[in-house]
C-alpha positions as CSV (number, residue, x, y, z in Angstrom):
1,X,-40.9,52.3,-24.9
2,X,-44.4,50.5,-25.8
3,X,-42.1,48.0,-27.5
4,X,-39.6,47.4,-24.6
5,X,-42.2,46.7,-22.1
6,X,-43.5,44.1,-24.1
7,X,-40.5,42.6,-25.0
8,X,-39.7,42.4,-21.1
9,X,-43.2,40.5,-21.0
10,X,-42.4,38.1,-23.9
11,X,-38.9,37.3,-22.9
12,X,-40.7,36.5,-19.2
13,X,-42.5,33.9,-20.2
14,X,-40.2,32.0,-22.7
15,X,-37.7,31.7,-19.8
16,X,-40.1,30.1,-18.0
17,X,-40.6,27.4,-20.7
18,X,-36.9,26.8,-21.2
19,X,-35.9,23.3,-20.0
20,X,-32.3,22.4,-20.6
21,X,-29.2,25.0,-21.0
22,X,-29.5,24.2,-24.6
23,X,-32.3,25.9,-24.9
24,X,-31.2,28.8,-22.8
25,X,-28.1,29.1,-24.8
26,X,-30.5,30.2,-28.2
27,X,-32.5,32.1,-25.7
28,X,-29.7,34.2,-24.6
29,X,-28.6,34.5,-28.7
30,X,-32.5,36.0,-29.5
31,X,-32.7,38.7,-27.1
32,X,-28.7,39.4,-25.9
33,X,-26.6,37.8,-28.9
34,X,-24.7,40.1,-31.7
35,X,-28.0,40.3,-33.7
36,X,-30.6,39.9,-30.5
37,X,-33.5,41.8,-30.2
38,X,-32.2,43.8,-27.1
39,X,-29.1,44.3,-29.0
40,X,-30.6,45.6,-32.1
41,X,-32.7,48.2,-29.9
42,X,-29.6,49.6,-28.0
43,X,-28.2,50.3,-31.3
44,X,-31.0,52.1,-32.5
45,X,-31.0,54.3,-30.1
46,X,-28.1,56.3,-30.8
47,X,-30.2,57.7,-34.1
48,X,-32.9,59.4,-31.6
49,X,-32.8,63.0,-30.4
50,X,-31.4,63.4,-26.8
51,X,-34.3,63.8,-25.0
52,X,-35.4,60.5,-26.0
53,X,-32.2,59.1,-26.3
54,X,-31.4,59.4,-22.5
55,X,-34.2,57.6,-21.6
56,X,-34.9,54.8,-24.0
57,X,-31.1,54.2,-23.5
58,X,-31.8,53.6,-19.8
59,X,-35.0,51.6,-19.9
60,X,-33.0,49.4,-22.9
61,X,-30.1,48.9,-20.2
62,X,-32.8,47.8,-17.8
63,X,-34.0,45.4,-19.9
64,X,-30.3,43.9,-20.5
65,X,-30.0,43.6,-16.9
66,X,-33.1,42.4,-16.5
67,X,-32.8,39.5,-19.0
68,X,-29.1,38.4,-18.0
69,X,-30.4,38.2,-14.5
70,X,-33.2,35.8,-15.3
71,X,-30.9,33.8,-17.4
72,X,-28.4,33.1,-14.4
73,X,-31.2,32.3,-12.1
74,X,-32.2,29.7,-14.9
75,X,-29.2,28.1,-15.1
76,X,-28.4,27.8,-11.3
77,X,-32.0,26.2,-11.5
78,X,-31.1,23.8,-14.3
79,X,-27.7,22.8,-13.2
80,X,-29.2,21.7,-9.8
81,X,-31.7,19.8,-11.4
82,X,-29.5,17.8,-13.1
83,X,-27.5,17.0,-10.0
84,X,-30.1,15.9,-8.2
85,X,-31.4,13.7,-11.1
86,X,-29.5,10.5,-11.7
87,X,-30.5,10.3,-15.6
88,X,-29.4,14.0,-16.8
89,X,-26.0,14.1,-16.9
90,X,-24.4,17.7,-17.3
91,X,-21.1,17.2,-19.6
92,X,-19.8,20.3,-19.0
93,X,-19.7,19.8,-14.9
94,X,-15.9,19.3,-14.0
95,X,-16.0,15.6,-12.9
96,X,-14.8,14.0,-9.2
97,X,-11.5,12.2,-8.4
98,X,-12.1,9.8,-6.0
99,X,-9.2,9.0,-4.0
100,X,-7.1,5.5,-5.0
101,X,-5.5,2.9,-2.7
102,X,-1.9,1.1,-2.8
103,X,-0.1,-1.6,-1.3
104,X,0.5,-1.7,2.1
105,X,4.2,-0.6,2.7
106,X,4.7,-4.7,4.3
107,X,3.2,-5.9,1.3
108,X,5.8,-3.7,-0.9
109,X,8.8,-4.8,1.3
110,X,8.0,-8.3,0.2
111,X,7.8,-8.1,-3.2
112,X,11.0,-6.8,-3.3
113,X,12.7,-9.0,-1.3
114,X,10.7,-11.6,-3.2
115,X,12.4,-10.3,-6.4
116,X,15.6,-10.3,-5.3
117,X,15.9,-13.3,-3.9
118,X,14.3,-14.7,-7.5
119,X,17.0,-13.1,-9.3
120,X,19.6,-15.4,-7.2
121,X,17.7,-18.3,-8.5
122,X,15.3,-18.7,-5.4
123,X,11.7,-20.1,-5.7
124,X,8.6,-18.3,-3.4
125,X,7.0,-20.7,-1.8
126,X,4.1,-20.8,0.9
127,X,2.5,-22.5,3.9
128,X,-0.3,-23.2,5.7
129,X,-1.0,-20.8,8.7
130,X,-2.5,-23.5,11.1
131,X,0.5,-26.0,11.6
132,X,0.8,-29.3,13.6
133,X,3.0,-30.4,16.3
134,X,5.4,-31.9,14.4
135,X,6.4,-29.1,11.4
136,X,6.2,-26.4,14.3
137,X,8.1,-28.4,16.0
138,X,9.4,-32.3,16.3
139,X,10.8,-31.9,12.7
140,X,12.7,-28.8,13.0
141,X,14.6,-30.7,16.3
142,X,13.0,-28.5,18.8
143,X,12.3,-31.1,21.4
144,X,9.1,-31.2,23.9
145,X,10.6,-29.5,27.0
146,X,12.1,-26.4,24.4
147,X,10.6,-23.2,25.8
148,X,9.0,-22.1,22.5
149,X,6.2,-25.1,23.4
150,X,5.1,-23.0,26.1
151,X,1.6,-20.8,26.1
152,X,3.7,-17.7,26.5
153,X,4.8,-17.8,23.4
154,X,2.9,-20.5,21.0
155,X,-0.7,-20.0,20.3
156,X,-2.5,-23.2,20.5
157,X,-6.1,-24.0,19.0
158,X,-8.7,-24.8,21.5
159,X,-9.1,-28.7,22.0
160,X,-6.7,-29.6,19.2
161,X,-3.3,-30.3,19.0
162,X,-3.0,-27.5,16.2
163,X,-1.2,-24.2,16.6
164,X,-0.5,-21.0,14.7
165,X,2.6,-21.3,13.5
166,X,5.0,-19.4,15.4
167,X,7.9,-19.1,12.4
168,X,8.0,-20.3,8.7
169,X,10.3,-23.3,9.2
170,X,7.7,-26.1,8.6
171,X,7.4,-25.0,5.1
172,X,11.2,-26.4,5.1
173,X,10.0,-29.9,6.2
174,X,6.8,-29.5,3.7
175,X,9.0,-28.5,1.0
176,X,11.9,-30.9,1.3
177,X,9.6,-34.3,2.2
178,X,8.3,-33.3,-1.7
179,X,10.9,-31.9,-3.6
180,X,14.4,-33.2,-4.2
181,X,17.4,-31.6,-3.9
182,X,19.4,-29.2,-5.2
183,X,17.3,-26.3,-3.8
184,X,16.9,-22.8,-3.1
185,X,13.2,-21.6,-1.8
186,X,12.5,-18.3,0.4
187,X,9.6,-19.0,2.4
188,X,7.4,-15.0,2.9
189,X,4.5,-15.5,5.5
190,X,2.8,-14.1,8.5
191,X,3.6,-16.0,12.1
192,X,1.5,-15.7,15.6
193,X,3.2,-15.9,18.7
194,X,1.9,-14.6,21.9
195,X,4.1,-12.0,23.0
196,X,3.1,-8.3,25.1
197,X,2.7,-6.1,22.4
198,X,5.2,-3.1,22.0
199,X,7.5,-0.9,20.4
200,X,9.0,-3.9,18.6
201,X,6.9,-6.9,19.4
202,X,3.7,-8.0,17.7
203,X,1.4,-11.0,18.3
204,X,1.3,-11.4,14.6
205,X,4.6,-10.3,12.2
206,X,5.7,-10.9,8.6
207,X,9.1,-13.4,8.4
208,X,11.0,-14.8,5.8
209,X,12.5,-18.2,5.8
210,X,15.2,-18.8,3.1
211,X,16.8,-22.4,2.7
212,X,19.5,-23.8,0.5
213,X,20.7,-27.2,0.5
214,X,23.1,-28.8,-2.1
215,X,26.2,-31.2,-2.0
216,X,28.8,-28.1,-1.0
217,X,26.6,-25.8,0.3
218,X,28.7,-23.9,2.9
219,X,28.4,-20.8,5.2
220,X,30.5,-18.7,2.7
221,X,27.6,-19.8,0.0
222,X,25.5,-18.0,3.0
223,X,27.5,-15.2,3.7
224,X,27.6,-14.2,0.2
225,X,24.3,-14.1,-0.7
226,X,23.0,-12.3,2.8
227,X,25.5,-9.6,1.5
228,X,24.3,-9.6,-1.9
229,X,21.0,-9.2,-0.5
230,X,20.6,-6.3,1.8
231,X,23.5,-4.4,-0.7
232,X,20.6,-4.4,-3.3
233,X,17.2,-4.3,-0.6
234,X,19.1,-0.7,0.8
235,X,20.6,0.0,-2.4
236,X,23.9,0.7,-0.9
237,X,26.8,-0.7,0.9
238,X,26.2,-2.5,4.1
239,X,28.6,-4.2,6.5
240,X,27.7,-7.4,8.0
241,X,29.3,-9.9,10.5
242,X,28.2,-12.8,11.9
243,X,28.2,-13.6,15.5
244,X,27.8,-17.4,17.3
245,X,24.3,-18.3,18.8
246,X,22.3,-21.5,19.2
247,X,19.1,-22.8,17.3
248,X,18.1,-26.4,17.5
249,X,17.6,-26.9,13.5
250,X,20.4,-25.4,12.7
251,X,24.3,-26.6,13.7
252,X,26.4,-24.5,13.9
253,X,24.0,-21.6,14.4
254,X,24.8,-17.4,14.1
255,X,23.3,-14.6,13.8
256,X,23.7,-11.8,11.4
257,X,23.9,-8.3,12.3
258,X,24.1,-5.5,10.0
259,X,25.7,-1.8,10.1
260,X,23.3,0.6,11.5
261,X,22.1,2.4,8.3
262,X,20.8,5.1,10.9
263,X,24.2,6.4,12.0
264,X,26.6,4.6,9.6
265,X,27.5,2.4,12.7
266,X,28.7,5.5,14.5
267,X,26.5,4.4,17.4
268,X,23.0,5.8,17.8
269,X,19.9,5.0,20.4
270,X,18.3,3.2,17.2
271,X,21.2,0.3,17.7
272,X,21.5,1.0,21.1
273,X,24.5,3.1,20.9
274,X,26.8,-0.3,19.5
275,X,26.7,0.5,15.7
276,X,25.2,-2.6,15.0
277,X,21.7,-4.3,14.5
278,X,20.6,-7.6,14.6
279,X,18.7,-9.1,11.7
280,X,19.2,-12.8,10.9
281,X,19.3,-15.7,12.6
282,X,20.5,-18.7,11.0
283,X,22.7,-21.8,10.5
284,X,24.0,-25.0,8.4
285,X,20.8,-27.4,8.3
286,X,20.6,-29.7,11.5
287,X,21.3,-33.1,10.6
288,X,18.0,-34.6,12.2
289,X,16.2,-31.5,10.0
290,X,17.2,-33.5,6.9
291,X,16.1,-36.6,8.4
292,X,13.0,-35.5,9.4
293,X,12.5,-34.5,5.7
294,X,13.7,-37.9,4.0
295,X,17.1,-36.3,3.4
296,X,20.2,-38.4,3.9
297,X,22.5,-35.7,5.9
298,X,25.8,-37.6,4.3
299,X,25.0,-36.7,0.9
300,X,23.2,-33.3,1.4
301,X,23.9,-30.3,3.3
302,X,22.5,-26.7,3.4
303,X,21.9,-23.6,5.5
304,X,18.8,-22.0,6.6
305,X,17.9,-18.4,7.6
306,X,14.9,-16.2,9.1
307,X,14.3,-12.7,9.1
308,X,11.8,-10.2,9.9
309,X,9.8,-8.0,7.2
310,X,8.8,-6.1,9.7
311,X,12.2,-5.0,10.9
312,X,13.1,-4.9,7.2
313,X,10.7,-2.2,6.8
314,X,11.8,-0.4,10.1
315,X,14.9,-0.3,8.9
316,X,14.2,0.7,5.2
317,X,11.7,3.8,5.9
318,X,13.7,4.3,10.0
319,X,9.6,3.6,11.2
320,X,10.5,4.0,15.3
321,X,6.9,1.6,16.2
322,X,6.3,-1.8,15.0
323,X,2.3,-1.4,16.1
324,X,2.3,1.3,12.8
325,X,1.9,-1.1,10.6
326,X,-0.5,-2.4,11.7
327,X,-2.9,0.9,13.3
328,X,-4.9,1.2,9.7
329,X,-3.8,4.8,10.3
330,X,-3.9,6.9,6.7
331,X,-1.9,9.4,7.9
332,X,0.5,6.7,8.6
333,X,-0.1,4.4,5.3
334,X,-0.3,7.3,3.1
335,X,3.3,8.5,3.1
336,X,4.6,5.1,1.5
């Protein structure tokens, strides 16, 4: 008994010394391990006469508890410790996944088209954002009384004659006045236009320009390759047909709807209730386009096409609100 109470005292004090859970680990094998000092007491006591046995057995049991609880306190202490210092590092503390980004579903929509438009022999090329007068404009036959010169929809810089650009044609002119035919370019890129923001509009968007010019380029060469495009963007079979309209760079002009993927062109409020949606507009390359680029129109011809990313990505993931893209919203982001 005199023995226990002083072994209580000892193993007091050389917790209190113990600094690391390396050391309470060999202070845990001395008194409470397979040949501890507790342990070889307990089984002792089985050789005493009853009397005794009873109660060195529960003074022993006392002292187990007694010890294991001091030894838990210790290492709550020590583990805390070593949290809140930046120098001890506690290896056997489960570590922290922080969470990890990825690309913005817009930024994935354009690398794919990107890609497929590579593997038809296309080149990615880019622009500058702040345009003049005559690539927004002059070159691409869009003369000074057009609508699309006016502040509602063309965002002009402050005492200059520059602009945002509102489309990625100019990077048609830029390409062409440097490069000489045959070519094939898609032209990816963000475009400002100032418009009353809604479920479809933005005053900033993602388009993509494509151009193609050649000495037999034709709108079957078009047709073909719009086809081959959006079978392989949706990854199944979609229905096009192409419908008259009017550009000024391009002559003759159409535009390009597609089957609504939505309702398999069995009419939905999603193509307002006609089967169809419109996606392209384009057209064989205006003759004063290839002027304006140094091209003589007699011995080269092309088409020329623009499209939306953003409706591209509507489309691809059935997104109901253009302005989604664009919220920042993770609960939004974090699904693609």
């Amino acid at each position: 008994m005199q023995n226990l109470r002083l072994l209580k005292k000892q193993a007091q004090k050389e917790i209190e010394k113990v600094r690391d859970l390396k050391e309470l680990d060999g202070f845990f094998r001395k008194y409470l391990g397979k040949k501890g000092e507790v342990t070889q007491i307990l089984s002792k006591i089985k050789i005493l006469k009853k009397e005794k046995r009873v109660k060195a057995g529960k003074e022993a049991n006392l002292l187990k508890n007694f010890i294991k609880q001091r030894i838990e306190m210790k290492k709550t202490h020590l583990i805390n410790v070593s949290a809140k210092d930046p120098e001890v590092i506690d290896i056997t503390v489960p570590g922290k996944r922080f969470p990890t980004g990825h690309l913005h579903p817009l930024t994935q929509i354009q690398r794919k088209v990107e890609e497929i438009f590579q593997s038809m022999g296309f080149s990615v090329v880019d622009g500058p954002h702040i345009e003049t007068e005559w690539y927004n404009f002059d070159a691409l036959n869009i003369p000074k009384d057009h609508p699309a010169r006016d502040a509602w929809n063309t965002l002009w810089l402050k005492n200059s004659k520059l602009l945002l650009r509102t489309h990625t044609s100019p990077v048609q002119i830029r390409y062409m006045e440097k490069n000489n035919p045959p070519l094939r370019i898609i032209v990816p890129g963000r475009v400002f236009r100032r418009e009353a923001t809604d479920v479809s509009h933005e005053v900033n968007f993602y388009q993509i320009e494509g151009l193609m010019v050649g000495k037999n380029i034709s709108v079957a060469n078009f047709k073909a390759i719009i086809q081959g495009f959006f079978q392989k963007f949706f990854q199944k079979d979609v229905s096009i047909r192409m419908r008259t309209s009017y550009f000024p760079f391009t002559e003759p002009s159409f535009e390009i709807d597609m089957s609504c993927l939505n309702c398999q062109g069995k009419r939905c409020s999603v193509c307002s209730q006609s089967g169809w949606l419109e996606m392209i507009g384009a057209g064989m390359v205006h003759p004063n386009v290839l002027k304006a680029s140094g091209l003589n129109p007699k011995n080269w011809q092309g088409f020329a096409f623009g499209m939306s990313l953003d409706r591209l990505a509507m489309m691809k993931y059935k997104i109901n609100d253009i302005r989604l893209l664009y919220s920042g919203d993770l609960r939004f982001l974090n699904q693609f």
